[in-house]
C-alpha positions, 0 to 999 in steps of 0.5 A: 518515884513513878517510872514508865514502863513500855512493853513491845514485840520485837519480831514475830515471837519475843518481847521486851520492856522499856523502863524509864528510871529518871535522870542523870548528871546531864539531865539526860534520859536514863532507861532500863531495856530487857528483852527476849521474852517469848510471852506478853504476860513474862515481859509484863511480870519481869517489868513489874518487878524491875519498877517494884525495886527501882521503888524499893531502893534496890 
């Protein structure tokens, strides 16, 4: 399964990802959301491995 992730800054010094990871019951969105990293590349690594799993099973 293909997810889409989004990386964005929040303020002046973190970062976070947005993940979306299908749906549910209802048929609405379901989305993954970490933040509070102080760097582009930590965010995009963290995202990587969360869309790894979410393909994985696990």
């Amino acid at each position: 399964m293909g997810q889409i992730g989004k990386l964005k800054r929040r303020g002046q010094t973190t970062w976070f990802y947005r993940v979306d990871v299908g749906r549910n019951a209802l048929g609405k969105s379901v989305q993954k959301m970490k933040g509070s990293f102080p760097t582009r590349h930590e965010a995009e690594r963290a995202m990587r491995e969360l869309m790894r799993d979410l393909d994985n099973g696990t």
